[in-house]
C-alpha positions in Angstrom: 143.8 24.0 -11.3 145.6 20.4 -12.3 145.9 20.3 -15.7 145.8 17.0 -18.5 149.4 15.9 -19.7 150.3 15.7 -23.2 150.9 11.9 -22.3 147.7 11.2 -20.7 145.6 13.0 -23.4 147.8 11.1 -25.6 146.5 7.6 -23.8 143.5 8.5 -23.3 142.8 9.4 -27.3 144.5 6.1 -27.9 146.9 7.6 -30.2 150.2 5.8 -31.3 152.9 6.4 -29.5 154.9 8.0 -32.4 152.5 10.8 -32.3 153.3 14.1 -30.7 150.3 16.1 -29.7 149.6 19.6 -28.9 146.9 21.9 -26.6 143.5 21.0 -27.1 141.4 23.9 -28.4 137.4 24.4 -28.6 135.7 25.9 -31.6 132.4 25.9 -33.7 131.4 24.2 -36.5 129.7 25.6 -39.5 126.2 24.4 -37.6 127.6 25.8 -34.3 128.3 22.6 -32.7 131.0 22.4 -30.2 134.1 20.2 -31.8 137.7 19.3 -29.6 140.1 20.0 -32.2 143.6 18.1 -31.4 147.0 19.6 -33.1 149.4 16.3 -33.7 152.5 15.6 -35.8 154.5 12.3 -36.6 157.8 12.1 -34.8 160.3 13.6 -37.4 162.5 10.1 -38.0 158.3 9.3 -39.3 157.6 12.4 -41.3 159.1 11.2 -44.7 157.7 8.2 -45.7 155.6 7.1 -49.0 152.1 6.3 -47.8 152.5 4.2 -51.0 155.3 2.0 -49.9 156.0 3.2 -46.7 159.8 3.9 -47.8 161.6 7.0 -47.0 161.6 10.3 -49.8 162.5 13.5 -50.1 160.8 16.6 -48.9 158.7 18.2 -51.6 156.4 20.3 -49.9 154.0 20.8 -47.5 149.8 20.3 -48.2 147.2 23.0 -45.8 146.3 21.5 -42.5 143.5 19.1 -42.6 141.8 17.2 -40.4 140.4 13.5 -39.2 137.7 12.6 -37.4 138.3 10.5 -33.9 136.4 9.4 -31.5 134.0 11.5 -29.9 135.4 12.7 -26.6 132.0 13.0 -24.4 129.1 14.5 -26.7 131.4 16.5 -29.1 133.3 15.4 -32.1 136.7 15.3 -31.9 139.2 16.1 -34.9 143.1 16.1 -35.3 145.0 18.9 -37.0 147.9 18.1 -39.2 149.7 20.1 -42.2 150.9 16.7 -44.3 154.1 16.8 -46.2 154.8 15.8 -49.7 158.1 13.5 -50.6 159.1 12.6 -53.6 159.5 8.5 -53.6 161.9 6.9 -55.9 159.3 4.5 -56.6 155.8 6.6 -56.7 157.4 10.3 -57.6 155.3 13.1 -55.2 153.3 11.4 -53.2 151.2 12.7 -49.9 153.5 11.3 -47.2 151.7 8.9 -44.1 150.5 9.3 -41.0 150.4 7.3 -38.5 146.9 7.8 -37.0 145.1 7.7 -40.5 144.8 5.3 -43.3 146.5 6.8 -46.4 143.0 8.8 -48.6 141.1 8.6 -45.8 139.2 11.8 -43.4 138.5 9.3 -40.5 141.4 7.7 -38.1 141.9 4.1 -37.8 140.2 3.8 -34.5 137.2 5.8 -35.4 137.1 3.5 -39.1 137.0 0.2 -36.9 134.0 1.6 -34.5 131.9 2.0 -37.5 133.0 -0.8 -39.0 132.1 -2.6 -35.6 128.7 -0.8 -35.7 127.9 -2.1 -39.3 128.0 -5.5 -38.8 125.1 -4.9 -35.5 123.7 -2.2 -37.1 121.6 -1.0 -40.3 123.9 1.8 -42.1 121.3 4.7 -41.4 121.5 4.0 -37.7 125.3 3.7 -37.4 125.5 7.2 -39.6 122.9 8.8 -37.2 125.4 7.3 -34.3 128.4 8.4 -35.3 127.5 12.0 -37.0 128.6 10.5 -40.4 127.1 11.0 -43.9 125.4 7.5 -44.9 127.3 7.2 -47.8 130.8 7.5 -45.8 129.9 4.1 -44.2 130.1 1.7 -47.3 133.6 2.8 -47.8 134.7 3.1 -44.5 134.3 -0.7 -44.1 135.7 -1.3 -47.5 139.1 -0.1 -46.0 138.6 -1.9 -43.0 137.8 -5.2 -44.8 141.1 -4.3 -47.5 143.1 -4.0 -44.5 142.2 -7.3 -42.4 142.5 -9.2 -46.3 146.0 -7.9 -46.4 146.6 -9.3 -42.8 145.4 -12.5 -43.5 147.5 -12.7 -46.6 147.1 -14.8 -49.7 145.8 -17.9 -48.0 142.7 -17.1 -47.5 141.4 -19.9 -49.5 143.8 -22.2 -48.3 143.3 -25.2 -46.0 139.6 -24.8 -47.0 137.9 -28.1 -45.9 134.3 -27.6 -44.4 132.8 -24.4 -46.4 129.1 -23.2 -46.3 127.1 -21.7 -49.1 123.7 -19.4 -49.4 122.5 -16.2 -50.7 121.0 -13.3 -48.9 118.5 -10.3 -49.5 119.6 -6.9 -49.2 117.9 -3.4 -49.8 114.5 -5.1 -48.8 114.8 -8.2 -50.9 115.4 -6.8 -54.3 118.9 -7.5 -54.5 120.7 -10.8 -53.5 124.5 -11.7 -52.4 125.4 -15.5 -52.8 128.2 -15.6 -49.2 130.9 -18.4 -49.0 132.0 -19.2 -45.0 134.7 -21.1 -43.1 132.8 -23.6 -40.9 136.4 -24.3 -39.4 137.7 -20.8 -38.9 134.5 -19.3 -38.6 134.5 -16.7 -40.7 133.9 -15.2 -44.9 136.1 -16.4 -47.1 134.0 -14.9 -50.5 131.0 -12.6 -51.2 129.5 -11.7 -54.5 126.4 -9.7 -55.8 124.0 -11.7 -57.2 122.9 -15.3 -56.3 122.8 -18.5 -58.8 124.8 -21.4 -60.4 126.8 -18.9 -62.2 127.3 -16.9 -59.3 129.0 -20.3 -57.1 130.8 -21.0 -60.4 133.0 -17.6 -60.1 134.1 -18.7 -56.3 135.4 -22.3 -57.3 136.9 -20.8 -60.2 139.2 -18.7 -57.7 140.4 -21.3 -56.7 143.6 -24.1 -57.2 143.0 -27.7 -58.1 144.8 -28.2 -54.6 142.5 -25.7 -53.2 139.7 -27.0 -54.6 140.4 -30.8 -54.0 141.2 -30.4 -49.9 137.2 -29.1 -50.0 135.6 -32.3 -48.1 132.0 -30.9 -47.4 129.8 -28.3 -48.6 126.7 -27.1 -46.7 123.6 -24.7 -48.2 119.8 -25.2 -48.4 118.2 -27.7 -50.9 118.8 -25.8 -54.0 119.5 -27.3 -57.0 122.0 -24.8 -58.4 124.4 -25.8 -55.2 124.2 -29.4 -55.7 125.3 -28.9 -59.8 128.2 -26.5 -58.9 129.4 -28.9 -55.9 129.3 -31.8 -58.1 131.3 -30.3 -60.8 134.4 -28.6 -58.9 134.5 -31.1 -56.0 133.2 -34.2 -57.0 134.6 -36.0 -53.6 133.1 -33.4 -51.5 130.0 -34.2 -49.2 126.7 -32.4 -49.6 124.9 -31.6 -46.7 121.9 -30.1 -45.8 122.8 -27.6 -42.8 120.7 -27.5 -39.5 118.9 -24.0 -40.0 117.1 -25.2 -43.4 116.5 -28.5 -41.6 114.6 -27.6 -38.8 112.9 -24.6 -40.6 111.6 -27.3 -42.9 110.4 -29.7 -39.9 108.5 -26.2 -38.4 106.8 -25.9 -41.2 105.9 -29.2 -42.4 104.7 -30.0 -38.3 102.6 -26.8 -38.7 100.8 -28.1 -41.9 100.2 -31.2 -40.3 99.0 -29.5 -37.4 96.6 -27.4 -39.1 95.1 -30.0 -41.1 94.9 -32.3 -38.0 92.9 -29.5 -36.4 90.9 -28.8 -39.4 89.8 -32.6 -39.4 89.1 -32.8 -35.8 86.5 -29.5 -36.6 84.7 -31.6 -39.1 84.3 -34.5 -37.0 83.4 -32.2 -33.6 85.7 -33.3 -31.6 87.6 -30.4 -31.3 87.6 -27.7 -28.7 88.2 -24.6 -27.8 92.1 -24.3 -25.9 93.1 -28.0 -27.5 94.7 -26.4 -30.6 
């Protein structure tokens, strides 16, 4: 019978490629569910390093094995099986050393962290945990690491080179609570989020920001609240204020349906309307 490689099965679990694996084994979970568990290890010149700083330390000791959740292969979960070592950094003393499948504090791999994140932005939380066989409350922080990682790629600059920005506030946990969001219109993406919604809300985002920063701001879309034309005023006096498109024609729906009711209500009184010419 033809058998999987260690480097295909390494491939195919998309695992990086300083990452030696070992045989496969099937075994039952505490609900009797099937699960694939996966034995791997660093390569050795990796097995030392601070998941701190990522420098090299001594070896202290070595933690039970534990395990992190990948990506489902076919309808069972899938986990790898690793005993992590302890160094002992010159900068962090004993410290749990890193691995290069995993994000350091973290029971979930990288790949299996960016599908839910993924999922969350499509997907209410309760349906991506039912998806992935998560708890519910695993998901909020998942994408916090995620989100923490992509900030540290993008660096410090993040408010840099701001020129066209966008403003408004949105509902969460069925419209009791509210989170004013700040976006790029030339990058297309968030720059700032914050609970709450409100002058003083917008106030903390310019306040982030440089004079430079501040002053390369040319225009500022929202909606036609007051609170956004007070807080663009103040920080960027030179900036234009504009109305964006989705309040716009939202406004010029509704207003066209008012008229068309009342239209329609006169034509009733006068009997000239009928039935089908609504």
């Amino acid at each position: 019978m033809p058998t999987l490689s260690a480097g295909a099965l390494k491939r195919m679990l998309h695992l990086p490629a300083d990452v030696v694996i070992g045989t496969p084994r099937v075994e039952r979970d505490r609900a009797d569910r099937e699960i694939v568990v996966v034995p791997v290890r660093p390569y050795a010149r990796g097995m030392g390093r601070c998941a701190e700083c990522g420098g090299h330390g001594r070896p202290y000791d070595r933690l039970p094995t534990r395990r992190w959740r990948h990506l489902d292969i076919g309808c069972a979960r899938l986990f790898l099986e690793y005993a992590p070592r302890r160094v002992t950094c010159a900068e962090h003393g004993v410290t749990v050393a890193m691995v290069p499948w995993a994000r350091r504090r973290s029971a979930y791999t990288y790949d299996f962290e960016q599908q839910v994140a993924w999922l969350s932005v499509h997907a209410p939380r309760s349906a991506v945990s039912a998806l992935t066989r998560v708890d519910w409350k695993s998901v909020g922080p998942i994408c916090r690491r995620v989100a923490d990682d992509l900030r540290a790629e993008q660096g410090a600059g993040l408010f840099d080179r701001l020129r066209s920005i966008g403003v408004d506030e949105t509902s969460y946990r069925k419209g009791h609570k509210y989170m004013t969001v700040v976006v790029d219109h030339d990058r297309g993406r968030v720059v700032w989020m914050h609970q709450g919604h409100g002058e003083k809300v917008f106030d903390l985002f310019f306040q982030q920001l440089t004079p430079d920063q501040r002053a390369s701001i040319q225009v500022i879309t929202g909606d036609g609240a007051r609170w956004i034309d007070e807080c663009a005023f103040r920080w960027c006096p030179m900036a234009e204020r504009i109305l964006d498109g989705f309040h716009i024609v939202s406004w010029a729906t509704d207003a066209l349906d008012k008229v068309r009711t009342a239209a329609w209500r006169e034509a009733r009184k006068q009997g000239v309307a009928k039935k089908g010419k609504k």
